[in-house]
BAMIVO-606478 format. One line per 4 residues: number of its first residue (from 1); their letters; for each residue x, y, z of N, C-alpha, C, O. Coordinates in Angstrom, 3 decimals. Example, Ala and Ser with C-alpha at 12.3 -4.5 7.8 and 13.67 -1.06 7.14 Angstrom:
REM residues 2
1> as> 13.190/-5.690/7.800/12.300/-4.500/7.800/13.200/-3.300/7.800/14.236/-3.319/8.465 ~ 12.850/-2.250/7.080/13.670/-1.060/7.140/12.900/0.030/7.870/13.409/1.138/8.039
//
This chain:
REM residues 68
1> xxxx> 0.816/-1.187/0.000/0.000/0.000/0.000/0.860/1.251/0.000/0.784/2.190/-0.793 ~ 1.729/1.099/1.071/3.030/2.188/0.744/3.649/2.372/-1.234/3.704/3.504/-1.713 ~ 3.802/1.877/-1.578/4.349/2.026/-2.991/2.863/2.636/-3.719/3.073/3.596/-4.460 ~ 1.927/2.360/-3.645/0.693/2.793/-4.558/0.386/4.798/-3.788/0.023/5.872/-4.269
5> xxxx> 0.642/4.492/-2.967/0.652/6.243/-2.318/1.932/6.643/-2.979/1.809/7.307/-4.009 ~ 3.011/6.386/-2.614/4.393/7.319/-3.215/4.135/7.051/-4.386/4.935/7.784/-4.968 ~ 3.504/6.444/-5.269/2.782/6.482/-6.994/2.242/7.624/-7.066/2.823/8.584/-7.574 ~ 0.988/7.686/-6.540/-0.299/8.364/-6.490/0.467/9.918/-5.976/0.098/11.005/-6.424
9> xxxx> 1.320/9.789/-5.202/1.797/11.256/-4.834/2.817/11.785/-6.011/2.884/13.012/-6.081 ~ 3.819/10.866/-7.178/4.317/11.700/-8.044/3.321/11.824/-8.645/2.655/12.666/-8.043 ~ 2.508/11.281/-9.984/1.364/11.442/-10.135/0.960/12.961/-9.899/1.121/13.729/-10.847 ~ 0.499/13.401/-8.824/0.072/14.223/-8.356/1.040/15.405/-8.208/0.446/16.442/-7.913
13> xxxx> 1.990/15.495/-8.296/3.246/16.518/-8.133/3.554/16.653/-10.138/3.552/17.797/-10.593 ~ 3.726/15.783/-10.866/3.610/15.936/-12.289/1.989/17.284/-12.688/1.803/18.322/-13.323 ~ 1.213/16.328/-11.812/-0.004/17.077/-12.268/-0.252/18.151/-11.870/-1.223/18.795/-12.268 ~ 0.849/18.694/-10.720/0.707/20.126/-10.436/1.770/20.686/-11.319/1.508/21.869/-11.533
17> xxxx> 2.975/20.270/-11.976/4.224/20.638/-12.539/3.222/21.567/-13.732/3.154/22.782/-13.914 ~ 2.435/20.289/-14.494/1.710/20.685/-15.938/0.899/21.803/-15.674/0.962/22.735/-16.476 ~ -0.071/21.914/-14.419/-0.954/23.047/-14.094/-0.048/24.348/-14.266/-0.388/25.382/-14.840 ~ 1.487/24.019/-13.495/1.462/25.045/-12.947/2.273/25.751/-14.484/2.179/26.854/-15.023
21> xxxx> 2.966/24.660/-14.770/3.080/25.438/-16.754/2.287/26.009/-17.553/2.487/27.054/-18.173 ~ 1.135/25.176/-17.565/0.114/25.681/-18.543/-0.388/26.562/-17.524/-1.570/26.465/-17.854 ~ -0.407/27.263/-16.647/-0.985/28.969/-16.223/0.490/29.750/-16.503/0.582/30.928/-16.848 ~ 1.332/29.063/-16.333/2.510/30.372/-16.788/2.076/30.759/-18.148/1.889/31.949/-18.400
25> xxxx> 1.829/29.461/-19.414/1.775/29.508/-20.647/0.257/30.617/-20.799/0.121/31.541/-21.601 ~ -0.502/30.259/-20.000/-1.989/30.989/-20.307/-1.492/32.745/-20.285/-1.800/33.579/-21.136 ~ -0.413/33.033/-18.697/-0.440/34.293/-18.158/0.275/35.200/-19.433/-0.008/36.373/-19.677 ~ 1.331/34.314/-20.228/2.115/35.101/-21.166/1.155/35.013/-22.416/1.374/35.800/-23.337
29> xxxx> 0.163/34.165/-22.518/-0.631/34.597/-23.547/-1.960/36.189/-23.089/-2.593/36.963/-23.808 ~ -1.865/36.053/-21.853/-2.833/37.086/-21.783/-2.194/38.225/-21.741/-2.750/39.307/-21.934 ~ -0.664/38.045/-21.423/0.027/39.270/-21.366/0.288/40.126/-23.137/0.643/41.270/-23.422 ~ -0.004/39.190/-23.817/0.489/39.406/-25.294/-0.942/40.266/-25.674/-0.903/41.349/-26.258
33> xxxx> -2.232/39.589/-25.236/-3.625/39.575/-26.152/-3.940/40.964/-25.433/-4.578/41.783/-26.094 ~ -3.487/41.353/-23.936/-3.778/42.567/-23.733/-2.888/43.935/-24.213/-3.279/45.095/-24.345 ~ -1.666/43.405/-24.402/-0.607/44.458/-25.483/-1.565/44.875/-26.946/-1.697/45.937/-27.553 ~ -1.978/43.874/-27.100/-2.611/43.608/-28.742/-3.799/44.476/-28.517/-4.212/45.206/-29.418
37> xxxx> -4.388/44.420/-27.293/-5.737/45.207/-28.071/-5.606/46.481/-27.037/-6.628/47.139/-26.840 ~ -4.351/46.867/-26.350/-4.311/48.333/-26.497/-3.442/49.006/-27.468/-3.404/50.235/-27.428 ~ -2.518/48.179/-28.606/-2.464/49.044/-29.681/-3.806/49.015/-30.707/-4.033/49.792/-31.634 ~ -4.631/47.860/-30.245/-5.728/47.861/-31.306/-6.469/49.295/-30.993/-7.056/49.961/-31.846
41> xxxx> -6.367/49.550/-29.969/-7.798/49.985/-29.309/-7.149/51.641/-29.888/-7.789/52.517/-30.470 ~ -5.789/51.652/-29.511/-5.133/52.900/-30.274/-4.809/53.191/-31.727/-4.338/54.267/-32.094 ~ -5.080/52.193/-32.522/-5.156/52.020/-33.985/-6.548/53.084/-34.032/-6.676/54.206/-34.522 ~ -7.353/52.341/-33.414/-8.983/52.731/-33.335/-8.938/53.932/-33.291/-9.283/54.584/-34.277
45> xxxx> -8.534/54.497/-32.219/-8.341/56.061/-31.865/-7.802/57.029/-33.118/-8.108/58.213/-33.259 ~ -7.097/56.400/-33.827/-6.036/57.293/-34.741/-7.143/57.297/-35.551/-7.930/58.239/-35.460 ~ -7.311/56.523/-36.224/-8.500/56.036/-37.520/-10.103/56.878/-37.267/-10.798/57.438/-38.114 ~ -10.326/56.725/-35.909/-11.650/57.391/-35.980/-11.072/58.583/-36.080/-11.966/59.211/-36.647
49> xxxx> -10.301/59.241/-35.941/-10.050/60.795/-35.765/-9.868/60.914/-37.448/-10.694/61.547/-38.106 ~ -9.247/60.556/-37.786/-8.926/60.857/-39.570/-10.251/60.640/-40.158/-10.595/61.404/-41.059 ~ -11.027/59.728/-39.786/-12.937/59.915/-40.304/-13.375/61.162/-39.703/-13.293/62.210/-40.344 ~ -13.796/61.131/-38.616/-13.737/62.565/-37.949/-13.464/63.722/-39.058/-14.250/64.441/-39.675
53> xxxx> -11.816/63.610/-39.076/-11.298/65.043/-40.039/-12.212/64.847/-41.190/-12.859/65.782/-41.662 ~ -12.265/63.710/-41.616/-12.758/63.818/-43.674/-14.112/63.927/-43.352/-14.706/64.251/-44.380 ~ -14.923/63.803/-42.361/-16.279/64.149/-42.689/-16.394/65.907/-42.272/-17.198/66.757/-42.653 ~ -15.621/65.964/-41.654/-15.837/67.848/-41.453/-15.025/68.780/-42.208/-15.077/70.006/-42.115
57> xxxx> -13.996/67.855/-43.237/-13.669/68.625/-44.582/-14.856/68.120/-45.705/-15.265/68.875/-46.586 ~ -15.296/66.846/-45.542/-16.784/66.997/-46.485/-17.926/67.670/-46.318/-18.784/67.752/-47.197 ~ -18.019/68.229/-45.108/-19.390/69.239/-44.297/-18.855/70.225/-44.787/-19.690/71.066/-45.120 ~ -17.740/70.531/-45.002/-17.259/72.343/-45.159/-17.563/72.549/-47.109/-18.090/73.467/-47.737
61> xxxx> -16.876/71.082/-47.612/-16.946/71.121/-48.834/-18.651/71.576/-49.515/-18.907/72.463/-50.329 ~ -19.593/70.620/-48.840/-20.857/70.721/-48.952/-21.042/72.231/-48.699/-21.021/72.911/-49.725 ~ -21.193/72.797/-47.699/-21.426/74.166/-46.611/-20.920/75.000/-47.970/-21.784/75.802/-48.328 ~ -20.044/75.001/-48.585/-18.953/75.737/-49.556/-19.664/75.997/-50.598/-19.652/77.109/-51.127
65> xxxx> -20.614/74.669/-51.170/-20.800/74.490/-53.050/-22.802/75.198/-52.048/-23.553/76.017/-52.578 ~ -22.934/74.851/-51.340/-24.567/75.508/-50.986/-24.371/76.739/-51.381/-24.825/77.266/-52.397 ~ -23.529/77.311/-50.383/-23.153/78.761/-50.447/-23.166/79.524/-51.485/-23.753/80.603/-51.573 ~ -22.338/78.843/-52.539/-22.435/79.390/-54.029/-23.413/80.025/-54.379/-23.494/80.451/-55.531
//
């Protein structure tokens, strides 16, 4: 019965080894996916502003040819 416990206990020390890898592996993936979507999120920012600009140089353009 002694040998089936010191089994059952590596066993169990492997199965914390793998846990405790695959959360390192998870933490550096979340560390990457949250880099990623605050340049996304700042891509976003740049881009809406340049729509922004071209629709209020197309309002002025419009505003311009009315005027005429």
């Amino acid at each position: 019965m002694g040998d089936g416990i010191v089994e059952r206990m590596t066993e169990l020390e492997e199965a914390v080894r793998r846990a405790v890898d695959a959360l390192t592996r998870l933490r550096e993936q979340n560390s990457g996916l949250r880099r990623e979507v605050r340049r996304l999120t700042d891509e976003r920012k740049h881009v809406l502003g340049q729509v922004d600009g071209l629709l209020k140089d197309i309002a002025k353009l419009e505003l311009d040819r009315v005027q005429e």
